[in-house]
Structures are given as C-alpha cells and as structure tokens.
C-alpha atoms as one frame of an Amber mdcrd trajectory, in Angstrom:
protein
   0.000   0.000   0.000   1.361   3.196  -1.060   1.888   6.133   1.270  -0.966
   8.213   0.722  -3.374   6.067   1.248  -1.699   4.868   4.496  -1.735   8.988
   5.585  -5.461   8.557   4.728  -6.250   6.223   6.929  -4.188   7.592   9.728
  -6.002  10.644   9.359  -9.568  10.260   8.141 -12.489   9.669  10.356 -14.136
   7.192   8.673 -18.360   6.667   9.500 -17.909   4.012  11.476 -15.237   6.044
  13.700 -17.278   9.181  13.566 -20.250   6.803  15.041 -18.143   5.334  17.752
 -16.479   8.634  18.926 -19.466  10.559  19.022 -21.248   8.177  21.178 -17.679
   8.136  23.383 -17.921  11.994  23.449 -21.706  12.052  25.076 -20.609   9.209
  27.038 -21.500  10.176  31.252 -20.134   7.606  33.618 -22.299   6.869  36.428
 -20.543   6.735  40.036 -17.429   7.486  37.871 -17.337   3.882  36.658 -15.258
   3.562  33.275 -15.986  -0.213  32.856 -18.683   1.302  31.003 -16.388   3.389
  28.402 -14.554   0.260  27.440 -17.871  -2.138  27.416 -19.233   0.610  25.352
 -15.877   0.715  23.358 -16.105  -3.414  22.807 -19.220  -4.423  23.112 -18.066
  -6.870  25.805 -18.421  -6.678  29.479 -15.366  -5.068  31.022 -13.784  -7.166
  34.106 -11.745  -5.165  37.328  -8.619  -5.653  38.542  -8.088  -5.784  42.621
  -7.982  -1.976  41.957 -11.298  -1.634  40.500  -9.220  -0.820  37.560 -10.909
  -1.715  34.249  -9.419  -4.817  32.749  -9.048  -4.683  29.131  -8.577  -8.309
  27.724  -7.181  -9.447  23.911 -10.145  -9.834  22.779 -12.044  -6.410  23.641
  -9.038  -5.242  21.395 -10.354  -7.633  18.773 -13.331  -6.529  19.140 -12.611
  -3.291  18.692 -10.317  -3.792  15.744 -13.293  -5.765  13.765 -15.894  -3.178
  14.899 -14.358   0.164  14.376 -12.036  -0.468  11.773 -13.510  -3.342  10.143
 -11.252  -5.705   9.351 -11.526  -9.814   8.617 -12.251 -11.169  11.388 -11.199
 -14.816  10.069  -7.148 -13.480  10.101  -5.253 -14.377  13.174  -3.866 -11.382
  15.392  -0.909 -11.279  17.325   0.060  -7.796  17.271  -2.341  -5.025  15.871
  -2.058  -0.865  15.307  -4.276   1.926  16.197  -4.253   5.303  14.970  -4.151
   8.301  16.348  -6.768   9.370  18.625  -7.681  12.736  20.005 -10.258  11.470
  23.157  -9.070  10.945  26.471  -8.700   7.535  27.556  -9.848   6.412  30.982
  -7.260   4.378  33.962  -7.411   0.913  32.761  -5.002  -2.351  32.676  -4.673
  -4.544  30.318  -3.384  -8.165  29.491  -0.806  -7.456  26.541   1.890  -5.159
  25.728   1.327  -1.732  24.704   3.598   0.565  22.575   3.597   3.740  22.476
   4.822   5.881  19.476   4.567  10.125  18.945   4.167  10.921  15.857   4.383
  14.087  16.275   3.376  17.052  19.432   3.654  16.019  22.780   1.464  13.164
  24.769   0.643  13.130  28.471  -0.044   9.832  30.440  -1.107   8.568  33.649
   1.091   5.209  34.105   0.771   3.594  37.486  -0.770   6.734  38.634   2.290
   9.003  38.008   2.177  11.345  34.807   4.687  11.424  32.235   4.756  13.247
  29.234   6.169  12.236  25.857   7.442  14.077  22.879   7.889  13.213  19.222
   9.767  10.119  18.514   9.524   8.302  22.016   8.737   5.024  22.323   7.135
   3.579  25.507   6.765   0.425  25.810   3.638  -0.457  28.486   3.771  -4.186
  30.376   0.688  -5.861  30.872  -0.732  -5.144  34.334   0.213  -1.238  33.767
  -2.189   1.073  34.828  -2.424   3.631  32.248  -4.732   6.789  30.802  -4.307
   9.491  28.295  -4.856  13.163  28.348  -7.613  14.407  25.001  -4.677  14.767
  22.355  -5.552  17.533  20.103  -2.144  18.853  19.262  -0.300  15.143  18.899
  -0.132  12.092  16.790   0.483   9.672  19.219   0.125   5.845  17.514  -0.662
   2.675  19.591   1.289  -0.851  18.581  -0.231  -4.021  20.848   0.769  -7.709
  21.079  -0.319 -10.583  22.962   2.907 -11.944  25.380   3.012 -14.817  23.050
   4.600 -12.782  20.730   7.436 -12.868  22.910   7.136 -16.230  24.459   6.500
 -18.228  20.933   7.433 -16.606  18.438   9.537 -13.802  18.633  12.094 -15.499
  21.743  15.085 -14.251  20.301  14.317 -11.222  21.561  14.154 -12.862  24.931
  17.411 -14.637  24.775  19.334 -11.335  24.627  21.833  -9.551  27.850  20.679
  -5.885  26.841  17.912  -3.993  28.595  15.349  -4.770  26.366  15.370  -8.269
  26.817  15.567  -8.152  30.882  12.407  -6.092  30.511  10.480  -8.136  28.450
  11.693 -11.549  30.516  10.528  -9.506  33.609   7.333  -8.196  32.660   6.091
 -11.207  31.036   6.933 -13.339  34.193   6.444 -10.713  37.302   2.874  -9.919
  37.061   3.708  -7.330  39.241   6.332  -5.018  37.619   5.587  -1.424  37.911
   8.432  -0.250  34.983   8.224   0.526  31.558  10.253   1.229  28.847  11.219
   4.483  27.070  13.316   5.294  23.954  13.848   8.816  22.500  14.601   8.612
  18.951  14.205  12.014  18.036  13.064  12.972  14.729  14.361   9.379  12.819
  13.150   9.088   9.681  13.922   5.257   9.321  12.066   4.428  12.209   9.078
   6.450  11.550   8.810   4.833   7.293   8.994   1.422   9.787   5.668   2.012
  11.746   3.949   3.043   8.202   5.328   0.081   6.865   3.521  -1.962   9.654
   0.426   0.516   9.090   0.275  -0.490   5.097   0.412  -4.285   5.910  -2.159
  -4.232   8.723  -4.634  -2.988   6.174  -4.003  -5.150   3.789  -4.401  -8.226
   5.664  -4.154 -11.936   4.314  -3.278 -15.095   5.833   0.590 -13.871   6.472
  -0.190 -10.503   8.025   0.367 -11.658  10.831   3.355 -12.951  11.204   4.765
 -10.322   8.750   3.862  -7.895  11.670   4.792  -9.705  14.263   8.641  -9.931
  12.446   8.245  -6.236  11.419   7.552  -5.536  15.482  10.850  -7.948  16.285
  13.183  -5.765  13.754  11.209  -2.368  15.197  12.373  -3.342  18.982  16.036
  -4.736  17.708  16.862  -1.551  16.349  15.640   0.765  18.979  17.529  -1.513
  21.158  20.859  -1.510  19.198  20.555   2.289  18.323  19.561   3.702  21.310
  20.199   1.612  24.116  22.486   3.925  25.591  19.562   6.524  25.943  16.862
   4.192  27.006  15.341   4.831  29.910  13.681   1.700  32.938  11.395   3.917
  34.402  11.009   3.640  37.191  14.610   3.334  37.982  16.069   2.500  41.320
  18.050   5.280  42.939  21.546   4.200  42.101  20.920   2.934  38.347  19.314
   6.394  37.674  22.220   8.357  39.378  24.634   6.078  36.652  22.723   6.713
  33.636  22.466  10.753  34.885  25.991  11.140  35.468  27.173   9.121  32.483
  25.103  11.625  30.386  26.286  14.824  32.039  29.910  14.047  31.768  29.960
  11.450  28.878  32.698  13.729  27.036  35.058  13.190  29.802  33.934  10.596
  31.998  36.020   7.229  32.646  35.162   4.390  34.613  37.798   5.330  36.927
  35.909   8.496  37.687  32.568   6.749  37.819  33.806   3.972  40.684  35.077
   7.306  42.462  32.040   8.747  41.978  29.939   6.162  43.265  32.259   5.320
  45.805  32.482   1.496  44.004  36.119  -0.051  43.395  36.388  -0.152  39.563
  36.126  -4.176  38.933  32.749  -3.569  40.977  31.641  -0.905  39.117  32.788
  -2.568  35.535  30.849  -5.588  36.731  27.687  -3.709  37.801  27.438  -1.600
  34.877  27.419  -4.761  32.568  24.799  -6.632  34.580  22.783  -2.720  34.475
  23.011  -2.285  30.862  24.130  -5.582  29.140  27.066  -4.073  27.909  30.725
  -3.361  28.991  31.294   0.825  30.479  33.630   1.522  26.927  30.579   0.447
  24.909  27.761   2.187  27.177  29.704   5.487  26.431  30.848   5.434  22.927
  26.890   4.432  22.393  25.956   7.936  24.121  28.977   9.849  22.438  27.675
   8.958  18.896  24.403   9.391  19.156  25.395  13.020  20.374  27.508  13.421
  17.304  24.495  11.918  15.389  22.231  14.387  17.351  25.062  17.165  16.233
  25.171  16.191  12.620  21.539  16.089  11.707  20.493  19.471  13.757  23.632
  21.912  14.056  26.041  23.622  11.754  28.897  22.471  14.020  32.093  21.321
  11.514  33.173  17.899  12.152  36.159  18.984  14.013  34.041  20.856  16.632
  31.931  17.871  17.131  34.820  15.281  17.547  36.003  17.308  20.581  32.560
  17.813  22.143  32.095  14.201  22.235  35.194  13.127  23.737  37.687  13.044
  20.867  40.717  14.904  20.559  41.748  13.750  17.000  39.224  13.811  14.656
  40.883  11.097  12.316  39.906   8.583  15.310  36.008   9.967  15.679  35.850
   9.802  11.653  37.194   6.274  11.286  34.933   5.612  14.497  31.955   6.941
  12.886  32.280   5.271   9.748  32.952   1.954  11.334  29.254   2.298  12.816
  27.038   4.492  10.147  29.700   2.998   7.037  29.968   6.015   5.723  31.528
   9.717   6.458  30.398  12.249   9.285  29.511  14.611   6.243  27.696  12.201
   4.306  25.617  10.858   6.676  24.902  14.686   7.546  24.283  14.921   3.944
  22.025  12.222   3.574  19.950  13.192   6.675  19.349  16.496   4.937  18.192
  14.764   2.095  15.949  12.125   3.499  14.515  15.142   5.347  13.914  17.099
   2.536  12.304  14.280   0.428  10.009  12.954   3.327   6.463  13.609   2.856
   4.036  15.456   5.020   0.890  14.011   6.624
C-alpha cells in the first residue's frame, strides 16, 4: 500500500469512527465507573482488577479492531495498530503489551498513577498489568502498537534470549505480574524508524493469511533496532536510585567521563563498578559510552552547523581522524555524508 493512502487512513475519520467517537464523546459515567467506556468501546463486558481498575482483555481489542475499523475477522492477530486518537482515555489495565509511538506534538499519560509526558519520537513500551490513561490529544499524533505476550514467548524469543535492557524487561514483565516499569526510547526525529511504523500501518490494512506474522517480524526488527541504536539513551522507568544516578551522570559528563571516575564517583572499586554496569546495561562501560557519544555526534550532525572537528572534541575526541574512522565503522559512511544524507531524506520525506 502506497503512502498516501496509508496517511489517509491515519487521518480520516471514517463513519464508522465518527459513530463510535461521538457516542464516546456524550458518554457520562455513572458513580465514575469507566468499565462502562470500554464495554461501550467493545461491546463486551469489562472485568476489574483488585484496583477496580478496568481490565481490558485481547479480545475487547479484537473486538474493537473488527468493529471500528472493520477488518476480517477470520485473520489471526498477534500484534495489531491503532491510529491516532484525540479522546481521552480512561485508567485501565490490560493483558498485553502496549507501545507507544509520537508521531508528532507532545502526549501526556497517567502510568501507574504518576504522569509522564512524551514528545515526538519516544517510544514507551507499556507491560501488561500497567495502569495507564491518556490526556484528550488535540495537538499530537500519538500511535498505539499491541501484542499478545506470546509474541514474545513463541514466536519472537530471540528477543528474549538477549543480555541488553530490552530483553531483561520483556523476561521480567512477562513473568512478574507485578512489575511497575516501563520502557522508554527517545529517537528524536528518525526518519527510518518512523517509514517502519507506516510500513507496519500499510500491511495491517491489507491483511491476508501472512499478516500476521509479517507484523509480528516487522515488530521484532522495530524493537532490535531501537535496542541496538539507542540503548544507551533508554530509559527503565522507574529506575532505582543508584541505576538512575549512573545513567544521569554518564550523560552529564559522557565527554570526559572514565570508569575510573565513575567507581570514584559512586564510591564502588572499579572491577565492581565494571561488573555492575554490565549486569545494568548488558554491555561493557567503553561500549555504554561510545553508544551515548555517537548518538550526540548523530544528534550534532543532523540538527547543528557544528564542523566535524568541533563535534569530535565535544564528544570526547581529541583527533578527529579517530572519531571519523569511528563513525564510519558504525554508520559505514563519512560524518559529512551521513549529515548529507539526513538532509536529504529530510527534505524528500512527505508530510501528513
């Protein structure tokens, strides 16, 4: 499916949404009881959790999907996509993952009863159990991605297998049914990432007997590359006290920070500290920072006139040969062409 018709859908009321939403928008909870939004939302009865916390199950999702967007409902559905939406969504927890993407604006959230607001380009990724609500969106695009923990568990267990963050966090959400943290990435204005949840968009609505998996592998590539490109930046949330200090400090002083100053820092000895940031992060201290330093330089290159020399030494590097052989190791090709090519890519990319 080409792009315009995918921008269509993303951003077209169609009848049966208009229906649904204007019933939504007259919708008056008595004794403040939101079961009633979602059973309305469904057409199934909404359960509680021991919060009195709606319960949203797979298949009010399904139902939804069939309902509102009508779709097949004879196609299997492991992970599914929902478009933007401007209404305010009530508390609720749910038995599946949830993903959320900004499109574009900013998006406020109630998750586990704290609020958190995110901008353009993060990705949160919501365990089941999560409490969660959303602020009326006017001025965002904020898209929903959702899959069933079997995702994880039977098809896509590589993912599982892994030592980075990613894969403790989906290991611990899917087993503790308890787990209060969720995931956050800040990708910024990434143009790669952003074609990748269209992509996922176009094949969703043009389903067949392989859409399915085909989105289920699309979702596996999605969180392998937000994990290998940004784990550095991404964020457990809620952290404990000393893995937050780490990740703060490592950020404020990541152009001259070394693990000896860390240890000092933290008042660790340095095997300790080498030891603790591997088990933290899944990788060793050298490769947490030179993760951070480029994607400041890539942050630098795509959004600041800064010459390649000036950028080398605010990241860390006193001779530029080393940063430009560095950097072309990782992106395989030059500082300037890969500004060049962001420029390009930006220029080219279509608007909504």
């Amino acid at each position: 499916m080409d792009r315009t018709h995918i921008y269509d859908y993303l951003y077209t009321e169609s009848g049966r949404e208009k229906i649904i939403n204007s019933r939504l928008g007259n919708f008056t909870p008595p004794h403040s009881d939101f079961g009633d939004f979602f059973t309305l939302l469904s057409k199934l009865p909404v359960d509680h959790d021991s919060h009195n916390v709606p319960l949203i199950t797979w298949n009010h999702i399904l139902n939804i999907i069939y309902d509102v967007y009508d779709v097949p409902t004879d196609v299997e559905r492991t992970v599914v996509l929902f478009k933007p939406a401007a209404m305010e969504i009530p508390e609720h927890t749910h038995t599946y993952f949830e993903i959320i993407y900004v499109l574009s604006g900013s998006s406020s959230h109630v998750i586990n009863q704290t609020v958190q607001t995110f901008t353009a380009g993060d990705f949160c990724i919501l365990p089941p159990a999560a409490r969660h609500a959303q602020t009326a969106c006017i001025d965002c695009d904020t898209v929903r991605i959702l899959a069933r923990p079997s995702a994880f568990t039977e098809i896509c267990t590589g993912l599982l297998k892994g030592q980075d963050m990613l894969s403790r966090f989906l290991l611990g959400s899917i087993y503790n049914e308890n787990s209060e943290q969720f995931l956050l990435f800040r990708t910024g204005d990434n143009a790669e990432i952003r074609e990748h949840i269209f992509g996922m968009f176009g094949e969703m609505l043009s389903p067949d007997n392989y859409t399915d998996r085909i989105l289920t592998g699309m979702l596996m590539v999605l969180l392998l590359r937000l994990s290998k490109h940004w784990q550095a930046t991404t964020q457990i949330i809620p952290l404990g006290n000393s893995d937050h200090e780490i990740m703060l400090y490592v950020q404020e002083n990541y152009s001259t920070i070394t693990l000896e100053k860390l240890a000092a820092h933290l008042h660790y000895t340095v095997p300790y500290c080498s030891r603790y940031i591997n088990k933290l992060f899944g990788c060793t201290f050298s490769q947490l920072l030179k993760q951070i330093r480029f994607q400041k330089a890539d942050l630098l290159l795509q959004n600041s006139t800064l010459t390649v020399n000036q950028i080398s030494k605010m990241i860390g590097y006193e001779n530029p040969e080393n940063f430009m052989r560095a950097f072309k190791k990782r992106h395989r090709m030059t500082p300037s062409q890969y500004r060049n090519q962001y420029a390009e890519k930006k220029e080219e990319a279509p608007m909504p």
